[in-house]
N, C-alpha and C positions, 0 to 999 in steps of 0.2 A: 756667610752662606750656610742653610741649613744642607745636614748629609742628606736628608730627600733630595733637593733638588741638585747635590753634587754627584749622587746617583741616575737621578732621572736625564740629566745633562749628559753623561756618558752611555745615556740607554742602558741602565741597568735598573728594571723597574720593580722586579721581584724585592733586591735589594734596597733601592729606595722607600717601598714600603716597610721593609725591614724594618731600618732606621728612621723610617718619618714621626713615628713617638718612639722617642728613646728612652721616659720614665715609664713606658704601661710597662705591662705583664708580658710575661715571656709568649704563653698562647693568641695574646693581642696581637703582638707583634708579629706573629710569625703569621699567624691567618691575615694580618692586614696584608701583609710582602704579596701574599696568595690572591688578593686583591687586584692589587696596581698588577700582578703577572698577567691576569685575566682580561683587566681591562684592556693592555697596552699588548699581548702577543700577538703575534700572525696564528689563526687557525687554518687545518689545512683546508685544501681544496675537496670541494666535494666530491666523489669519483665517482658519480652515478650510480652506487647501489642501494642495498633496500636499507642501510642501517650509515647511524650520521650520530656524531662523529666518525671518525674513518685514518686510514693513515696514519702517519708519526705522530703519535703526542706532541699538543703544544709544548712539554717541557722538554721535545729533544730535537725540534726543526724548530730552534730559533740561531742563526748558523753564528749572530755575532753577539749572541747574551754569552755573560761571562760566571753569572751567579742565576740557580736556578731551580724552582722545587727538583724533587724526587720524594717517590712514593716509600722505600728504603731509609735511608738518610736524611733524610727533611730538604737537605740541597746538595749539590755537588758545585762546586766552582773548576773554571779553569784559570788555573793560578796564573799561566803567563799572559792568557789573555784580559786579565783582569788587572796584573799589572802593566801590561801594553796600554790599556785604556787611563789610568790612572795609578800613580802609585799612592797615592793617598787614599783613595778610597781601598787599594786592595789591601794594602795596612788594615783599613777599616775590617774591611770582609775576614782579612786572614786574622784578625785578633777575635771576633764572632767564631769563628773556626775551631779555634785552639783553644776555647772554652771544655770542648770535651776532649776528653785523655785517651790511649790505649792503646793506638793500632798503628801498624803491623808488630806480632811478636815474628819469633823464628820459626813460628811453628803454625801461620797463619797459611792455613788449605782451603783454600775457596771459600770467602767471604769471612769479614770482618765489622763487628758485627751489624750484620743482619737482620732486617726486620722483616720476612716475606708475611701474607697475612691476606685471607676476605673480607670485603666488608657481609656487612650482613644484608645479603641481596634478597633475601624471603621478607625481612621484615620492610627492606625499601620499597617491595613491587604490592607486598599486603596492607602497607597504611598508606604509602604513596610519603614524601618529605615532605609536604606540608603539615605533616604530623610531629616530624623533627623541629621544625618551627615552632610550634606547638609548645613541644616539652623542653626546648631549651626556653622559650622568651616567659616559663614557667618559677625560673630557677631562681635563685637570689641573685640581685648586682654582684660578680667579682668577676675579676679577669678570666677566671675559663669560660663563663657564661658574654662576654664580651669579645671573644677568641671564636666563638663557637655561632656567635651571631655572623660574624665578619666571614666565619667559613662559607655561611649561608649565602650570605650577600655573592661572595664568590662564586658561589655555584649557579645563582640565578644568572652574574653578568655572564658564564660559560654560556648555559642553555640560550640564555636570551642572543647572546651574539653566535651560535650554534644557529639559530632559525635564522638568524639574520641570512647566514652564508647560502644555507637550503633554497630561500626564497631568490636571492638574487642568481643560483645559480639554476630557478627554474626545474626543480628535485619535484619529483613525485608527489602528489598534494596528499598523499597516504601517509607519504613518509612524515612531512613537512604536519599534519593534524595528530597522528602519532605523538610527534615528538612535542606539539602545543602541550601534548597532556602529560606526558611522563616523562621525568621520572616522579612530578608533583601529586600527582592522584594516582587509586592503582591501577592498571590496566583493562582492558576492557576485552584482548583475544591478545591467543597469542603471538600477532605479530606484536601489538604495542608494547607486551611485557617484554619481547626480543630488544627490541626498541629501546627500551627503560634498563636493560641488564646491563645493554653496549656502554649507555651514558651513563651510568655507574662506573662501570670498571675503566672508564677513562677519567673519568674525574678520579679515581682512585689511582690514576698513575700507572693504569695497564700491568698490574701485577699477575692475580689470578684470576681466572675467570668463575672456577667453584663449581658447585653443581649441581650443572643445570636439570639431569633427571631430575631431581627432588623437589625442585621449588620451583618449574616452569608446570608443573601437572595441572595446577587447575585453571591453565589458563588452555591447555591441551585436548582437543578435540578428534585426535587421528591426524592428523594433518603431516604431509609431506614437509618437513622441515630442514632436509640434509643441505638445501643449497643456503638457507637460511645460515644455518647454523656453522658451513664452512665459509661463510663470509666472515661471520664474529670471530672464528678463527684464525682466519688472514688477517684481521687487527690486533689478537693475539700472536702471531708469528712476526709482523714487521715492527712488532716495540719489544722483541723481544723478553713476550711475555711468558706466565708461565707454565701455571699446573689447574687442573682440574679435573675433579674424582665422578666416576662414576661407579651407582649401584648400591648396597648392596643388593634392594630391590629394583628389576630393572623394568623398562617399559619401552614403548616407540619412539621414546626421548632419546634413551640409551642406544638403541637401535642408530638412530640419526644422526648422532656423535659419533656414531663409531665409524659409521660409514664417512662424513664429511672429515674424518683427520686420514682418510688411505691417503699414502704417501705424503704424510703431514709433517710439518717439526714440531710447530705448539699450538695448544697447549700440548705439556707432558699430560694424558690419559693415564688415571690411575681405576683400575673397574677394582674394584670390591668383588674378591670372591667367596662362595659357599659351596660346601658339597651339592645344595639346593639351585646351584645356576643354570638354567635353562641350557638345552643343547643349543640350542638357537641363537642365546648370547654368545656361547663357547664358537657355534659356529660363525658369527660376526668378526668376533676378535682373532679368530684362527686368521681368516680373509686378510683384514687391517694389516697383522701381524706379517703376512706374506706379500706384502708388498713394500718390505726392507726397515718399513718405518719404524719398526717395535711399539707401535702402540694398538691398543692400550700397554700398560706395564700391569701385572698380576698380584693382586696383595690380600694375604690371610686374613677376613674383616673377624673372624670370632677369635683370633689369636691376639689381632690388635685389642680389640674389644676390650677381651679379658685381662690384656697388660694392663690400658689405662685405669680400668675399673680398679686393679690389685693398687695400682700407685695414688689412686684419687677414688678411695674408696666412698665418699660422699657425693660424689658427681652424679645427678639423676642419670635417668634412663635417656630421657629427651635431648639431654644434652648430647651424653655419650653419642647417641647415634648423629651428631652434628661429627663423626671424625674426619677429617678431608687431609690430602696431601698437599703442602703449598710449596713453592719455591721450586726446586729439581721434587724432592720424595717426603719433606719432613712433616710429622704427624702435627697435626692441631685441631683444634676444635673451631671451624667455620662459623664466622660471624662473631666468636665469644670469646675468643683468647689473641694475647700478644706473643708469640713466641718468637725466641731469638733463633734464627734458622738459620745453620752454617755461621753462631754466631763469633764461632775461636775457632782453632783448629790444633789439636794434637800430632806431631809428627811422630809415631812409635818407632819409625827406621831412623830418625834423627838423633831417637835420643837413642837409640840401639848401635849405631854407627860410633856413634861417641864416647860410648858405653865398651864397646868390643876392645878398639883400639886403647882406652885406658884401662882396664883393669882385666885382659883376659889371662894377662903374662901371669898375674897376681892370683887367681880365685884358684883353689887346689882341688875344689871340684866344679861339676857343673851345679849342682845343688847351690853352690855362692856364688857364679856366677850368675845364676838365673834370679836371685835373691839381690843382687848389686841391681841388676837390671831394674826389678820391680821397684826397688826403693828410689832410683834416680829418677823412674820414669813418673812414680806418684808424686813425686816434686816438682818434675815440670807440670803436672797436669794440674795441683794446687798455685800453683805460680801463674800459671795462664789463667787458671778461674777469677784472679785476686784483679789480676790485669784488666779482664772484663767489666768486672763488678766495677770497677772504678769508671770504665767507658759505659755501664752500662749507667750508674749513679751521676753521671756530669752530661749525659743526655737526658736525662729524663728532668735534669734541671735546668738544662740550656736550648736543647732545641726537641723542643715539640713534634707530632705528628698529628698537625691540626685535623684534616679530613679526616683521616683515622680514629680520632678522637669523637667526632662526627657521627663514623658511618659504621662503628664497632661499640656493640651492647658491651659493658654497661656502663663506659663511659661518662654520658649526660645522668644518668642517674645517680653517680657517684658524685660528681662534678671531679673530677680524676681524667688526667690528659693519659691516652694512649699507652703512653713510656713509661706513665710513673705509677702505672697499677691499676686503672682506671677497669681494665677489661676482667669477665669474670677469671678467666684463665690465662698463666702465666705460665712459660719454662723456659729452658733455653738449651741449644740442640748444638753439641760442639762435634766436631767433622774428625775423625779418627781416621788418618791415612796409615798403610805401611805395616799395618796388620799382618796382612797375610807375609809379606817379605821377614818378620821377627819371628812367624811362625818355623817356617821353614830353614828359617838364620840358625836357629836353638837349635834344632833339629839335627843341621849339617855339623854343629860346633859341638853338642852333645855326641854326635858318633864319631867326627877324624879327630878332635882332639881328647875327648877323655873316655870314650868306651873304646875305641880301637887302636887309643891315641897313633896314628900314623902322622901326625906334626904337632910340634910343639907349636908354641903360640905365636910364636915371632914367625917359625916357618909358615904357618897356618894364614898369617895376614900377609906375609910377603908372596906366594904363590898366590894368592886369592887377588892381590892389588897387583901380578903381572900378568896376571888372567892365562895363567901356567895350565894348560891343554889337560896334565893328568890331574892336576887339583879340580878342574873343572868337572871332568868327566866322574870325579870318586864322590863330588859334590851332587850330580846329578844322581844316584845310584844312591844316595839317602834317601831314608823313608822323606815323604811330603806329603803335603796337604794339598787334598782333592780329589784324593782314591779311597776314599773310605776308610784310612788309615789310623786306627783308634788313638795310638799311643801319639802320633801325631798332633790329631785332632784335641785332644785332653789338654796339650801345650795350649792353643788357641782356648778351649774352655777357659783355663785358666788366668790365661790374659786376660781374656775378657772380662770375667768377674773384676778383676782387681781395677780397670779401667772405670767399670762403672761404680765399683766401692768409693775409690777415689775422688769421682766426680760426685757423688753422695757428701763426702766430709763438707763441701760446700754446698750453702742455699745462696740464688742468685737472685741479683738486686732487681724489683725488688720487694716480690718473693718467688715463692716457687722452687725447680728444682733444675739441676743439668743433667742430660740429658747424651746421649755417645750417638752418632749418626757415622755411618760409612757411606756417603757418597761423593766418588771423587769426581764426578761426571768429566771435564777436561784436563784436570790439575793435576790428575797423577803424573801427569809430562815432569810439569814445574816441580813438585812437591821430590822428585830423584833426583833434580838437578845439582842440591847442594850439597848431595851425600855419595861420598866415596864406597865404591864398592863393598858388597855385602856377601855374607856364604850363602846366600840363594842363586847364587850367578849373575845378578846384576850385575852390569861393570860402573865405572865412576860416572855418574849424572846420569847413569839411564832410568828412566820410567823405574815409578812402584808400580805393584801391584793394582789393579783397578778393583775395588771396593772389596767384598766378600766371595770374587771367583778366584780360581787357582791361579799361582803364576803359569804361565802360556809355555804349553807344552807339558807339565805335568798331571793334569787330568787326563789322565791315559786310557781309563778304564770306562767309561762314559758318561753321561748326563747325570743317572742315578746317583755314582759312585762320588761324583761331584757334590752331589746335592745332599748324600750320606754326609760328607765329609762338614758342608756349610749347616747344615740343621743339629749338626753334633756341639756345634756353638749353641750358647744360653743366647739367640736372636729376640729372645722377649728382655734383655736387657740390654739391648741396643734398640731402643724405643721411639729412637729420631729417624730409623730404617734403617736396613741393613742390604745394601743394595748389593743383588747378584745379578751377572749377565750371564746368559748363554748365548748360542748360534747355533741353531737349527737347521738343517737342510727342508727346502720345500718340500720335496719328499719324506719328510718324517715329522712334517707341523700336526699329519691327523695323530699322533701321538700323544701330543701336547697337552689335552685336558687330561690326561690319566697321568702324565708325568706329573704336572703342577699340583695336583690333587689329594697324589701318595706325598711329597716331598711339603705339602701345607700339615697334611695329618700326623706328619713327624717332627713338627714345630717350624717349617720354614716360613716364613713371613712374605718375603716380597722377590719379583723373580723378574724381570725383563729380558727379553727372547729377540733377538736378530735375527732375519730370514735372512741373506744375503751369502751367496755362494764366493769363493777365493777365486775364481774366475771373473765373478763382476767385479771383484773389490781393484783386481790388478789391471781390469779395463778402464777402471774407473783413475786409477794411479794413472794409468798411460795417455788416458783420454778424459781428460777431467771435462774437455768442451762436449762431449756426450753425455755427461753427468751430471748437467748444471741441480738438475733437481731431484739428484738421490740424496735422500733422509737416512741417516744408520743410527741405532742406538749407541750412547754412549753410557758414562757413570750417572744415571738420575735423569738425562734427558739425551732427544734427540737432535740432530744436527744435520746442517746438510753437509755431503764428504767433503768437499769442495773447500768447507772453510775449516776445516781442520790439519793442525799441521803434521810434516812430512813425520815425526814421531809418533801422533794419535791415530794416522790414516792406517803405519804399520802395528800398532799394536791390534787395531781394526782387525786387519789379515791374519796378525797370529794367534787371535782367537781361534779355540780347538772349533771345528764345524762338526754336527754330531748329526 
């Protein structure tokens, strides 16, 4: 019996095309799997709106597939249920699997790696894909060009069984001629190009949605679009999708967007700002903003600008301004690059934790101690990049990112799959937790043990690991980070340089560069779980720190004073973003564009603002069935409270409110 039909027998159709030629080409194979997935899934039901597809992704309402794309990953399997169905065939799958190396290390914070990513939706809605057609069936006979056919064939069986569903279920003949024509020709107004954006980003696996001020304008006539546009929304929010930027030049696009995400979760809103932004935007986003969601989130566009420019100083102009935020926050170039996004992850309080306890008895000042620290920590972080590269090097030869390869420039022109270099731009963005907790560690351990030495080192861990009332208290009453505290803050400078030196000594596969990002958006839970108390006042498994704001309760002195302390960090070399939260009282949102404004002009980057008072937050803990649909910002994205656990809900609350 061939493994096609020992697959297809088990209803595993993805995987039966998989394996139905098992001498092509790796991109054959993987765009055929994408095939039989298309032919043989349930798509969902139509739900009477103006835009179709709709609902869960076929690759995540099919309740008894066991092997299955993703837009990420190429697939994800569930292992028992694949071996429930067969153990032979999940042999099969799980030796396809094991082809690529790497993950999890100890030090893996939210996502391993990662591929978040746009297609390029300006060039799909301006040639239309019959154009893609076109330049692939242009190219020489070989297996990308044979991968990249089979993608196509795919995509039409989607659209074509996509009408099917419209017409039997009796959908709007607007909707239903709409969709006869796009996403294959360009559009003709801007419902059809709405129309043509949706069937994109679901054929792409409902990642990001990108952005729409930019590349919906000339199909743009004044037109009321907000209910529009919170519909495409709702199919970004139930696939758990993710990020999409607006501005820096804003329009009634931008207006529309901002208004269709009040009380939103996703997409994550990223607005591009400038000294030059409209009151009118500022006054939008205050609005959004005040009604708990956090979005938009606030980002320095001539700060970012001028980073990528310094780091890719051949990058045109045209390109440059393609920068978008994908994933939760991480920079790239929409439409034109691969980046690995959250694609490792650094633990600094892990290796700092480990660090303490082994050699604090031993280093005769803090000057060696700080010196042990660095040099352990640039070894994990060389150690993790090596780990990568190898996950990044056994995917780019094993499994493919057929659509991607598809629907991201320059791909087909290279004849270069996705993974293996194909796109113009390439980097990869690893996740630095624990930051701020090493900041404040040196800190407390520079002044109770060697400038005022009041404990030796052993006392020092043993009072800290019995969480002894006056260690605590003499621990609190060190300088910290968050109050504009210079000699503090120069600790954190200097981390920081050395973090992204480190990440420099390697280029990642396969090419390009790595890249430091701080967003923990829910992980900070996880990522303190396996680390024994710290001199920041942690206790044993509690929460880090959440991205670049202070630990909770030492930002004493206000917003500014905070924001002194984060912008005193080199954030143009943390380039994957460097995510800060605050929490604002309603009553002090009309503040807001003068805060964000002064605090971008002193090098701050990117800034996300929760409206939400500690009286709803504890109404919300008490009464969660009055809740169902409050959105709160978290590290990089929003959420609703509701699904966040009883640790993320309280770190929520102990956010300073300013």
């Amino acid at each position: 019996m061939s493994l096609y039909k020992e697959f297809m027998d088990i209803g595993e159709y993805y995987a039966a095309g998989l394996f139905e030629f098992p001498e092509a080409g790796v991109e054959e194979r993987y765009a055929n799997g994408l095939k039989r997935f298309f032919e043989n899934a349930r798509l969902p039901a139509y739900d009477g709106g103006a835009l179709y597809p709709c609902g869960v992704h076929p690759y995540s309402c099919q309740p008894d597939l066991a092997l299955y794309p993703h837009y990420c990953n190429t697939h994800y399997m569930n292992h028992a249920r694949m071996k429930e169905k067969s153990e032979v065939c999940y042999h099969i799958a799980l030796g396809e699997m094991n082809k690529v190396t790497g993950f999890p290390t100890p030090h893996t914070v939210g996502g391993a790696g990662w591929t978040h990513s746009f297609p390029n939706y300006q060039r799909v809605l301006t040639e239309g894909l019959n154009s893609y057609r076109a330049r692939v069936e242009a190219l020489p006979e070989d297996d990308f060009k044979r991968g990249m056919l089979l993608v196509l064939e795919a995509m039409e069986i989607y659209h074509r069984r996509s009408l099917e569903v419209l017409r039997e279920a009796n959908a709007p003949e607007k909707l239903i001629a709409a969709l006869e024509r796009v996403p294959y020709e360009s559009p003709r107004n801007i419902y059809e190009a709405l129309v043509a954006w949706n069937f994109v980003y679901y054929m792409d696996g409902c990642d990001d949605i990108g952005p729409l001020d930019r590349h919906l304008l000339p199909w743009y006539k004044g037109e009321d679009l907000v209910e529009l546009i919170r519909e495409l929304f709702r199919h970004v929010d139930v696939n758990d999708g993710w990020s999409g930027t607006l501005g820096p030049d804003c329009n009634g696009i931008t207006r529309d967007c901002i208004r269709a995400i009040h009380n939103g979760r996703r997409p994550n809103l990223q607005l591009l700002v400038t000294p030059d932004t409209p009151d009118w935007v500022w006054e939008e986003a205050i609005a959004s903003i005040g009604t708990s969601c956090g979005q938009p989130a606030l980002y320095n566009y001539a700060l970012y600008q001028k980073t990528l420019h310094d780091l890719m100083p051949d990058i045109p102009e045209e390109d440059l301004k393609r920068m978008s935020f994908g994933g939760c926050t991480e920079t790239m170039i929409e439409g034109l690059s691969a980046v690995g996004s959250d694609d490792a992850g650094i633990n600094t309080a892990l290796v700092f934790g480990e660090w303490m306890r082994e050699a604090l008895g031993r280093c005769e000042s803090y000057e060696d101690f700080l010196a042990g620290y660095k040099k352990k920590l640039r070894k994990v972080i060389l150690e993790t990049l090596d780990i990568l590269n190898a996950h990044r090097r056994t995917r780019a030869m094993y499994r493919p990112s057929v659509v991607r390869s598809l629907l991201m420039d320059d791909c087909i022109d290279n004849r270069t799959e996705f993974q293996a270099g194909g796109t113009r731009y390439m980097w990869s963005v690893i996740n630095v937790s624990g930051l701020i907790n090493v900041i404040d560690s040196l800190s407390v351990i520079r002044t109770l043990v060697y400038e005022n030495k009041t404990y030796t080192a052993s006392e020092f861990i043993e009072k800290m690991d019995g969480r002894d009332p006056e260690f605590l208290h003499r621990a609190k009453a060190c300088p910290a980070y968050g109050v504009g505290n210079e000699t503090v803050d120069a600790i954190g400078a200097d981390l920081t340089h050395m973090i992204a030196d480190a990440m420099g000594e390697r280029e990642c596969y396969p090419r390009g560069s790595f890249f430091p990002v701080s967003n923990q958006f829910t992980t900070y839970a996880d990522a303190g779980r396996r680390i024994d108390a710290t001199p920041d006042g942690r206790g044993r498994g509690e929460p880090l720190c959440d991205s670049m704001g202070a630990i909770h309760g030492n930002d004493t002195d206000g917003p500014t004073a905070l924001l002194n302390s984060v912008s005193h960090l080199p954030l143009y070399r943390i380039i994957g973003t460097p995510i800060t939260n605050i929490r604002i009282s309603k009553a002090h949102l009309p503040m807001l564009k003068s805060l964000v404004l002064a605090y971008m002009e002193q090098g701050g980057m990117q800034l996300q603002v929760s409206c939400l008072s500690r009286e709803e937050i504890l109404d919300a803990m008490d009464h969660p069935e009055r809740h169902e649909n409050l959105v709160v910002r978290i590290g990089g994205f929003s959420e609703y409270f509701n699904r966040l656990s009883p640790e993320l809900k309280q770190s929520v609350l102990e956010r300073t409110e300013y």
